[in-house]
TORMI-175257 format. One record per residue: residue number from 1; residue in three letters; x, y, z of N, C-alpha, C, O, CB in turn. Coordinates in pm, 1 decimal. Glycine has a CB too. Example, Ala and Ser with C-alpha at 12.3 -4.5 7.8 and 13.67 -1.06 7.14 Angstrom:
BEGIN
+-----+------+----------+----------+----------+----------+----------+----------+----------+----------+----------+----------+----------+----------+----------+----------+----------+
: seq : type :   n.east :  n.north :     n.up :  ca.east : ca.north :    ca.up :   c.east :  c.north :     c.up :   o.east :  o.north :     o.up :  cb.east : cb.north :    cb.up :
+-----+------+----------+----------+----------+----------+----------+----------+----------+----------+----------+----------+----------+----------+----------+----------+----------+
:   1 :  ALA :   1319.0 :   -569.0 :    780.0 :   1230.0 :   -450.0 :    780.0 :   1320.0 :   -330.0 :    780.0 :   1423.6 :   -331.9 :    846.5 :   1130.8 :   -447.3 :    904.6 :
:   2 :  SER :   1285.0 :   -225.0 :    708.0 :   1367.0 :   -106.0 :    714.0 :   1290.0 :      3.0 :    787.0 :   1340.9 :    113.8 :    803.9 :   1408.4 :    -59.8 :    572.5 :
+-----+------+----------+----------+----------+----------+----------+----------+----------+----------+----------+----------+----------+----------+----------+----------+----------+
//
This chain:
BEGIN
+-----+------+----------+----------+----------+----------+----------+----------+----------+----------+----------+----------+----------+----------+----------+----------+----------+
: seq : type :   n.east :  n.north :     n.up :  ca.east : ca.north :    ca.up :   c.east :  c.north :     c.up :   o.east :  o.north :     o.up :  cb.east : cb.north :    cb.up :
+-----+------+----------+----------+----------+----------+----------+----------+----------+----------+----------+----------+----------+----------+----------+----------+----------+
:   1 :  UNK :   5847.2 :   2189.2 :   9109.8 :   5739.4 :   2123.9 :   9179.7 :   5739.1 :   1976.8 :   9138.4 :   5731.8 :   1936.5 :   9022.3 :   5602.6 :   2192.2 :   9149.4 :
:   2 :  UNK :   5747.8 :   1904.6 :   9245.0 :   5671.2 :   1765.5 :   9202.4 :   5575.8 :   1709.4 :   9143.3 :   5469.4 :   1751.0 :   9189.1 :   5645.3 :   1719.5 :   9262.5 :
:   3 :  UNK :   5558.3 :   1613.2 :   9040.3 :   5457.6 :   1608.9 :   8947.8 :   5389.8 :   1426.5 :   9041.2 :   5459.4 :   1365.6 :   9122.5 :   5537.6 :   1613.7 :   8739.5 :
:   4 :  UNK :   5266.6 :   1386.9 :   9002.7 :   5228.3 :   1259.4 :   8994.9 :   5333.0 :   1138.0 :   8855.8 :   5337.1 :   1016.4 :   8837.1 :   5052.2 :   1288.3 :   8960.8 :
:   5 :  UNK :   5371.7 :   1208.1 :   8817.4 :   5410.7 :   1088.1 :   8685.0 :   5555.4 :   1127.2 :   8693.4 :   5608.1 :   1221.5 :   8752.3 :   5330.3 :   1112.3 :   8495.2 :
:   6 :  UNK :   5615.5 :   1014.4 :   8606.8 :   5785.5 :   1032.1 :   8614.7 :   5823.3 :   1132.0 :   8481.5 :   5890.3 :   1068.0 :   8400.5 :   5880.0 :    854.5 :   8596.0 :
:   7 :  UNK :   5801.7 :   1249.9 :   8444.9 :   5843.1 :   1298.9 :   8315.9 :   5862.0 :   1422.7 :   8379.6 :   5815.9 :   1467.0 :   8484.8 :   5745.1 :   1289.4 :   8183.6 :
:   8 :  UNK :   5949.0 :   1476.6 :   8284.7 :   5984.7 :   1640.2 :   8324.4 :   5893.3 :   1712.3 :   8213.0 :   5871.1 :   1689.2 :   8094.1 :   6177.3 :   1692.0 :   8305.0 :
:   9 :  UNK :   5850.8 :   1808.7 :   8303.3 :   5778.5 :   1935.7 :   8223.3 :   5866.7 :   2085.9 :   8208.1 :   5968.7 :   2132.8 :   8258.7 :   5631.0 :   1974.1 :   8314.6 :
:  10 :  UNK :   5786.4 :   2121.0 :   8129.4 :   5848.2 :   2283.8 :   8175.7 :   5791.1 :   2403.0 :   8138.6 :   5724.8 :   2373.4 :   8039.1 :   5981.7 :   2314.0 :   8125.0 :
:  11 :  UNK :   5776.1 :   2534.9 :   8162.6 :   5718.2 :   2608.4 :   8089.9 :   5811.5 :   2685.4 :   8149.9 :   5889.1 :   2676.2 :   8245.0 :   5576.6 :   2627.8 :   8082.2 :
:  12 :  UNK :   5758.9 :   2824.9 :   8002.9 :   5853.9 :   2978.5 :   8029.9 :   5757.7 :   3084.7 :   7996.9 :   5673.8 :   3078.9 :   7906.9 :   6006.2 :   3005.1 :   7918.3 :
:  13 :  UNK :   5783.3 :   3208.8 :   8100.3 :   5694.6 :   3281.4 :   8090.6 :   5755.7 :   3400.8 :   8086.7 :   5835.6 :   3427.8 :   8176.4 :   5606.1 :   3263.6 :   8174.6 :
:  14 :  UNK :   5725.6 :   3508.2 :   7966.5 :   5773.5 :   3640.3 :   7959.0 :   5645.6 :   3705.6 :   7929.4 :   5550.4 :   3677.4 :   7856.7 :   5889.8 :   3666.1 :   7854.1 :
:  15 :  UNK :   5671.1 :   3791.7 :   8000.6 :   5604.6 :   3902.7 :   8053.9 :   5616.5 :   4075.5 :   7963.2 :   5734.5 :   4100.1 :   7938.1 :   5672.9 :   3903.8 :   8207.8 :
:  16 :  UNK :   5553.9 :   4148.0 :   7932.3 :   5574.2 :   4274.5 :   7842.3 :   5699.2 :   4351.6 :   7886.7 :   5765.6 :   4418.2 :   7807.3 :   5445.1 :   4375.5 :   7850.3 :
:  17 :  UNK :   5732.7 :   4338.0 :   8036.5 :   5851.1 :   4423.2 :   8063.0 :   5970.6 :   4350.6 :   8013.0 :   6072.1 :   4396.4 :   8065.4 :   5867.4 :   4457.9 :   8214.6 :
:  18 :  UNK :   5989.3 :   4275.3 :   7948.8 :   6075.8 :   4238.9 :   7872.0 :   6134.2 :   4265.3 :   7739.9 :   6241.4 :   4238.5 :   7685.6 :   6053.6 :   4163.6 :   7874.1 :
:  19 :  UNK :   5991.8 :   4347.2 :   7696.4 :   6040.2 :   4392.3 :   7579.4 :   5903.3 :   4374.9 :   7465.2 :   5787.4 :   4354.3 :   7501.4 :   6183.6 :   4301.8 :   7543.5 :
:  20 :  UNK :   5949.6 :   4388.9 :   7319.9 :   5838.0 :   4357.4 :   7225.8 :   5848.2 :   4209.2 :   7214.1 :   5922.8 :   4130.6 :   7272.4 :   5848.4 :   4432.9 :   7080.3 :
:  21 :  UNK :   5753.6 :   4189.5 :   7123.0 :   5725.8 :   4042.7 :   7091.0 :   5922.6 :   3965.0 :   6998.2 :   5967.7 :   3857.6 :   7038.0 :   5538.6 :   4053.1 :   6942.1 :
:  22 :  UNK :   5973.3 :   4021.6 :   6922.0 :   6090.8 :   4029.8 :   6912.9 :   6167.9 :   3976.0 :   6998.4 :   6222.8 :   3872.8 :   6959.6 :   6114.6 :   4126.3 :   6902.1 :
:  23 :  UNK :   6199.8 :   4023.8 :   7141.6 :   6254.3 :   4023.1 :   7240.6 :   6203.0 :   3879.3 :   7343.5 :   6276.1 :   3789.6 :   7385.5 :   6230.3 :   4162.8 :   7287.0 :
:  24 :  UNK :   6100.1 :   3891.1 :   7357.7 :   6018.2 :   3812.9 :   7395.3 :   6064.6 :   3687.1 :   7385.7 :   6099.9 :   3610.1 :   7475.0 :   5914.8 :   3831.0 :   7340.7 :
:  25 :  UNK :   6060.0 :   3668.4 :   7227.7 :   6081.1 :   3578.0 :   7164.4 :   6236.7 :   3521.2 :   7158.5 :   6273.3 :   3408.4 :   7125.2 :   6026.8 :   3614.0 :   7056.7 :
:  26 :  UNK :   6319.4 :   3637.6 :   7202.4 :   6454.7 :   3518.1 :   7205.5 :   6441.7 :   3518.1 :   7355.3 :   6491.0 :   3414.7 :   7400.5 :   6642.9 :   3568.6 :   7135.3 :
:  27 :  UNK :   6396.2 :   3591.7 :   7442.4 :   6446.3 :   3544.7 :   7557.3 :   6380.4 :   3384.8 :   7569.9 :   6437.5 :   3306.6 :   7645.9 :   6406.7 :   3652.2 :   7680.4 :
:  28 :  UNK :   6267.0 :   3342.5 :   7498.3 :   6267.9 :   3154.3 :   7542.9 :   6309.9 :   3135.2 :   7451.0 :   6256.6 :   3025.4 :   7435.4 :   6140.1 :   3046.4 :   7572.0 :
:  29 :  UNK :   6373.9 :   3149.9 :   7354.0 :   6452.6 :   3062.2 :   7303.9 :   6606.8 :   3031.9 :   7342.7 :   6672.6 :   2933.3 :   7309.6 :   6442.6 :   3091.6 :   7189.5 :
:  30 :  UNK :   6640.9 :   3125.0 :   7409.2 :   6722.7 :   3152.6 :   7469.3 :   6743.4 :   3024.4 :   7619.7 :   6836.9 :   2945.0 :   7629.6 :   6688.8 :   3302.0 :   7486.7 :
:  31 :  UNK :   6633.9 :   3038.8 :   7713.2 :   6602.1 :   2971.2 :   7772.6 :   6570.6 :   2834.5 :   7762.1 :   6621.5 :   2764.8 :   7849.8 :   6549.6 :   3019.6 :   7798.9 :
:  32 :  UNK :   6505.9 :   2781.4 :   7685.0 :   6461.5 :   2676.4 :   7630.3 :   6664.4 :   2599.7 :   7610.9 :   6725.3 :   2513.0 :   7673.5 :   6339.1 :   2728.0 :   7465.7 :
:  33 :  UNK :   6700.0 :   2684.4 :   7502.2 :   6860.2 :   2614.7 :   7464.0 :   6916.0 :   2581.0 :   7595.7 :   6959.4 :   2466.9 :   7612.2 :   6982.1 :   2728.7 :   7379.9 :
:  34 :  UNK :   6920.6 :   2678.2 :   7704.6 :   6990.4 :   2649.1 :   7802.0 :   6961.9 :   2507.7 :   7904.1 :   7047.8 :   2438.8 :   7959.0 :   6982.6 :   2766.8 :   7864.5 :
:  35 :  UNK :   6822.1 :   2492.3 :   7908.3 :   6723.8 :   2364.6 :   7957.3 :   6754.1 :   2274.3 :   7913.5 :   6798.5 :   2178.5 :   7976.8 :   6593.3 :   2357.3 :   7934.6 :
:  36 :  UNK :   6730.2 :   2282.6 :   7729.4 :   6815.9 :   2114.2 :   7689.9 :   6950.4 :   2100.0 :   7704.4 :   6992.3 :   1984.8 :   7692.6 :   6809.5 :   2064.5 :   7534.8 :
:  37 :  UNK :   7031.8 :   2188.8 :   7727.5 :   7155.8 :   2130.1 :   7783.9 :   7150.9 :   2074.0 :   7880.1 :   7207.0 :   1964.4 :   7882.4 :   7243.3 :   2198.2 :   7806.1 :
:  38 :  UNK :   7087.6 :   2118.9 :   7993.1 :   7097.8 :   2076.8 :   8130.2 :   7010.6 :   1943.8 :   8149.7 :   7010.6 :   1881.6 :   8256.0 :   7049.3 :   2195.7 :   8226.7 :
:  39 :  UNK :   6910.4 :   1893.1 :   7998.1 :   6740.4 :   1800.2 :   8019.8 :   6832.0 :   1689.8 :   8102.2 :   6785.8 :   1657.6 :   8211.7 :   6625.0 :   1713.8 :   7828.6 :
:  40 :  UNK :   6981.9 :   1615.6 :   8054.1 :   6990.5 :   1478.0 :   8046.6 :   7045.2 :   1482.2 :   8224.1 :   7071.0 :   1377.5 :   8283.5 :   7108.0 :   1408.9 :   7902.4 :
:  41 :  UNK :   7056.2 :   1620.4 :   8291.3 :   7109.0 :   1581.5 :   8451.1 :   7006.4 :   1592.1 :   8574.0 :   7018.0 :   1550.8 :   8689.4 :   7232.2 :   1687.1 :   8495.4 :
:  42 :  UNK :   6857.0 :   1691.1 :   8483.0 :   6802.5 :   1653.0 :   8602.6 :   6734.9 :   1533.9 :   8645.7 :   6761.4 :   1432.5 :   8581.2 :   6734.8 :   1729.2 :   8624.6 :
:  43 :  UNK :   6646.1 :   1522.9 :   8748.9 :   6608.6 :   1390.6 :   8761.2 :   6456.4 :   1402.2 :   8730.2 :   6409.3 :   1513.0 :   8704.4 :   6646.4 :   1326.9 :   8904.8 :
:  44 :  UNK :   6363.2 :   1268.9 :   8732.4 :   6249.0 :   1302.4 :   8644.4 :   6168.7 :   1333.7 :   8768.4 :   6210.1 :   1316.7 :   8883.1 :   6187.3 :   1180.8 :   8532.4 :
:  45 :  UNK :   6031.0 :   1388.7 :   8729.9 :   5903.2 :   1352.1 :   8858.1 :   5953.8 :   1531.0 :   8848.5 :   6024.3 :   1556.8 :   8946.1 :   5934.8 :   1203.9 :   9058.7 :
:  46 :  UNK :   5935.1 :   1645.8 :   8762.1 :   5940.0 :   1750.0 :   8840.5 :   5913.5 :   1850.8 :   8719.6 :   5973.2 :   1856.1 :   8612.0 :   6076.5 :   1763.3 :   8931.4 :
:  47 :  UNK :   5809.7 :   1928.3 :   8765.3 :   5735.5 :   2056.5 :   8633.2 :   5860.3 :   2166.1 :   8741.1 :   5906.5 :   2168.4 :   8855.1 :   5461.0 :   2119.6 :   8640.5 :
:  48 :  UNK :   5869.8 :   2260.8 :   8581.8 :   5959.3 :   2348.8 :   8586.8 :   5888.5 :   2486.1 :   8531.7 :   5812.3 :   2476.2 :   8435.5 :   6080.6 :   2297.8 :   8511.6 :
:  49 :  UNK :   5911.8 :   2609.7 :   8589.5 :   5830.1 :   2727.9 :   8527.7 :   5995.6 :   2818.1 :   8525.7 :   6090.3 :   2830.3 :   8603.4 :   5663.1 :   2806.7 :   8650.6 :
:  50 :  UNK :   5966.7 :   2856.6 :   8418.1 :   6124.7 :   2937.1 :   8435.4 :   6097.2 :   3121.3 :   8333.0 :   6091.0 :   3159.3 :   8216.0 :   6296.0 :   2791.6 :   8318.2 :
:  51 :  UNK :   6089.2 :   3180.9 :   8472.1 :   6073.3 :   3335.6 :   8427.0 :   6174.8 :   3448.7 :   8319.3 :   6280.5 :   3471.8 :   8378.0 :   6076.6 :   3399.1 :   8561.6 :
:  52 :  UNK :   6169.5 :   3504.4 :   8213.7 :   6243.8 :   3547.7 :   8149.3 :   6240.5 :   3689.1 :   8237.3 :   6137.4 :   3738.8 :   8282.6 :   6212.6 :   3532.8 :   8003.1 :
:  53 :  UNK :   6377.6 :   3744.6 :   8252.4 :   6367.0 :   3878.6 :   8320.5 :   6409.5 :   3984.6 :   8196.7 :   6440.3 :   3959.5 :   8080.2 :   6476.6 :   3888.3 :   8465.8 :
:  54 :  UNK :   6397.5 :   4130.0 :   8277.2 :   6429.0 :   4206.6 :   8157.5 :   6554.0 :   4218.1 :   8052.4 :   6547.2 :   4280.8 :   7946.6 :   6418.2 :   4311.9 :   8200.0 :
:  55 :  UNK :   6668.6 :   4147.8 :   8098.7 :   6827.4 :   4084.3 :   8018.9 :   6854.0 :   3988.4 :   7978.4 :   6960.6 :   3951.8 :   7929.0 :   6932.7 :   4074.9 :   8074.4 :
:  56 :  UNK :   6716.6 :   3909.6 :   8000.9 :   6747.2 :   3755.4 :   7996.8 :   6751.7 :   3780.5 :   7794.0 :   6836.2 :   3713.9 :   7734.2 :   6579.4 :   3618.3 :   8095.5 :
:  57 :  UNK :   6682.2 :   3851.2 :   7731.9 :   6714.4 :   3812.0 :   7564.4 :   6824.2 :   3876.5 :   7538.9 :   6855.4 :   3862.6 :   7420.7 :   6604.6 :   3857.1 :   7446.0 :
:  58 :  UNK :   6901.3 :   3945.5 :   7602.2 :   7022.5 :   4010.9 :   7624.0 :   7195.1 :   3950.0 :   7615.8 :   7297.3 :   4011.4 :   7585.0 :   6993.3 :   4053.3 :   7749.6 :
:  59 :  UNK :   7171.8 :   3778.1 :   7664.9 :   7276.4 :   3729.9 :   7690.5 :   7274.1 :   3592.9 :   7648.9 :   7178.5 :   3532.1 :   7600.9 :   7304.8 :   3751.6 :   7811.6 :
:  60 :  UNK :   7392.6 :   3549.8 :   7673.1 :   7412.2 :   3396.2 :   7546.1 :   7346.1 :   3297.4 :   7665.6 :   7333.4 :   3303.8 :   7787.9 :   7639.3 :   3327.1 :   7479.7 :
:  61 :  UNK :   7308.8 :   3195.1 :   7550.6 :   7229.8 :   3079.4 :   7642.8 :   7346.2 :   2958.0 :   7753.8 :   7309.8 :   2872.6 :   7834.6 :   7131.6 :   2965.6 :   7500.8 :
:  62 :  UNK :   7501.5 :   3002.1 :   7708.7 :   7555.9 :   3001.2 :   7808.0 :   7559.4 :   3053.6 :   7952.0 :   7583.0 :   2985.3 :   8051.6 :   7616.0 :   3015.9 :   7769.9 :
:  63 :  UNK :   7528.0 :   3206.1 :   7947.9 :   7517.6 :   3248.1 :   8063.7 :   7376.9 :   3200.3 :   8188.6 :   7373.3 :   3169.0 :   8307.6 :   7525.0 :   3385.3 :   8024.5 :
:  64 :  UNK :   7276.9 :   3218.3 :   8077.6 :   7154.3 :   3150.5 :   8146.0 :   7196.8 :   2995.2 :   8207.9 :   7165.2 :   2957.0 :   8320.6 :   7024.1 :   3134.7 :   8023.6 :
:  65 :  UNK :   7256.2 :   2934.6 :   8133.0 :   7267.6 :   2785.9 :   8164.3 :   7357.3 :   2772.4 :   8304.2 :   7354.8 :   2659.9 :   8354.1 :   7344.3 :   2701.7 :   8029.6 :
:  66 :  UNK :   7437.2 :   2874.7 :   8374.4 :   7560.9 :   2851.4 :   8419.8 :   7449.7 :   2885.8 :   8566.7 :   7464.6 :   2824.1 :   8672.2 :   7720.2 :   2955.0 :   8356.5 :
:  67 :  UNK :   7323.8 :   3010.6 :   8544.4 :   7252.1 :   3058.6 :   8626.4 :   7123.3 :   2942.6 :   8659.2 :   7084.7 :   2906.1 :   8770.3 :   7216.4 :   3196.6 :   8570.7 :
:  68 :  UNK :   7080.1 :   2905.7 :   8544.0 :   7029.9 :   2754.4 :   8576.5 :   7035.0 :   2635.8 :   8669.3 :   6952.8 :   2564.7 :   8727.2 :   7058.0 :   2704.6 :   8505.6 :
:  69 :  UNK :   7172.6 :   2644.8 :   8658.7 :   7233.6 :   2504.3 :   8665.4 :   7257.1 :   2509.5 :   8834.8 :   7272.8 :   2409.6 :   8905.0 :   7394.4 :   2480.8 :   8556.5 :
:  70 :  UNK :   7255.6 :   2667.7 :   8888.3 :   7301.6 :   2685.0 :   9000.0 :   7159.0 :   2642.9 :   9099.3 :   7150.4 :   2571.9 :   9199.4 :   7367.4 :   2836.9 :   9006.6 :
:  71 :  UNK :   7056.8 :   2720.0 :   9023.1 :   6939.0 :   2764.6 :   9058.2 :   6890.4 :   2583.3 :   9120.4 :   6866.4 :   2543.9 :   9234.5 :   6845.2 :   2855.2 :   8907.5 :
:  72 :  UNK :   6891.8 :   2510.0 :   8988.9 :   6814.3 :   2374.1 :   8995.6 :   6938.4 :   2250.7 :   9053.6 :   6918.4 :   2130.2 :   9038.2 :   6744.3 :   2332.6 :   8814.1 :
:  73 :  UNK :   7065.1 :   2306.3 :   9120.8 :   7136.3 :   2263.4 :   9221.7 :   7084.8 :   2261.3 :   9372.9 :   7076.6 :   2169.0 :   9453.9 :   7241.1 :   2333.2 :   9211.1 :
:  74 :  UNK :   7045.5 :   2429.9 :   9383.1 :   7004.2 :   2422.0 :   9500.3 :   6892.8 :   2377.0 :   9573.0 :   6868.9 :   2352.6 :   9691.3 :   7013.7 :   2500.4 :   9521.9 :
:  75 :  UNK :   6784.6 :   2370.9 :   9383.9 :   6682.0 :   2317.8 :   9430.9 :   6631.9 :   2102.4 :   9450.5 :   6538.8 :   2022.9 :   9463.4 :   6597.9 :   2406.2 :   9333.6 :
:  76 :  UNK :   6816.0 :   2118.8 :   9435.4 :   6783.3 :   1926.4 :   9449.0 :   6771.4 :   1859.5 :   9335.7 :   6797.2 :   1739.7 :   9347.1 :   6638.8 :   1875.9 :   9518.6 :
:  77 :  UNK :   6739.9 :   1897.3 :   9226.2 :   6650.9 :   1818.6 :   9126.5 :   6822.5 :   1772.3 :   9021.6 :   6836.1 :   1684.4 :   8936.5 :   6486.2 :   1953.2 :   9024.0 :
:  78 :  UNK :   6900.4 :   1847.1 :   9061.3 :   6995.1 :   1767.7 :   8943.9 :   7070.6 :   1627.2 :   9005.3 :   7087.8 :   1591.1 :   9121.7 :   7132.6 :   1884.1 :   8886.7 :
:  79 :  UNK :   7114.0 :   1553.6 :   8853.9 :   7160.9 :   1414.8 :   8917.3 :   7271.7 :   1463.5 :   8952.1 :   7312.4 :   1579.2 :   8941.0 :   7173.8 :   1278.1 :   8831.5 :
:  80 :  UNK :   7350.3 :   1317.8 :   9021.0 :   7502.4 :   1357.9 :   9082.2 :   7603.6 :   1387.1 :   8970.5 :   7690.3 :   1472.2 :   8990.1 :   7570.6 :   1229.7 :   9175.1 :
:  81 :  UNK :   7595.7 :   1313.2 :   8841.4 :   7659.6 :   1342.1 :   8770.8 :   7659.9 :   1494.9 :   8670.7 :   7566.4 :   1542.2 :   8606.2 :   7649.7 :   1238.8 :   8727.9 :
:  82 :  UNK :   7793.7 :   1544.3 :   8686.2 :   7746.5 :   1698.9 :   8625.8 :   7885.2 :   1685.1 :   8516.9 :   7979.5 :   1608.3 :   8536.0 :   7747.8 :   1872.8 :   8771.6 :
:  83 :  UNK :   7870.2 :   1782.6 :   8396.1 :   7943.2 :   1746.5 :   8312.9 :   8085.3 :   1863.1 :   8320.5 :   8180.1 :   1850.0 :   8243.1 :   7852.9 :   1735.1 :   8182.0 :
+-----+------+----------+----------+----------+----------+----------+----------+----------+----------+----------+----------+----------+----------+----------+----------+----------+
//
């Protein structure tokens, strides 16, 4: 979503079907790692909500990032330069 100000936001939200608090807990961290890889390509002016699903604490913050990267392609927001 588009914000009023030029800064990127973000939030992550897991939900109980994900697991215990344990679980929970790597899936944003998990998430989060994958985001700052990607912080320096998107462009600014845009809040981000990014849902943990039930595999997401399951898999390396590579894989999330590769699913990311696709996701916030299609949605416009990355710069032209990609690494």
């Amino acid at each position: 979503l588009k914000n009023r100000n030029n800064n990127l936001r973000f939030g992550i939200t897991t939900g109980k079907k994900v697991g215990k608090a344990v679980l929970r807990s790597r899936a944003r961290r998990v998430i989060r790692a994958a985001y700052f890889e990607l912080y320096e390509d998107l462009n600014n002016g845009f809040d981000f909500v990014f849902v943990a699903r039930g595999k997401t604490p399951f898999v390396k913050s590579t894989q999330i990032k590769k699913a990311m990267q696709e996701h916030l392609k299609k949605a416009g927001v990355l710069k032209n330069q990609q690494k």
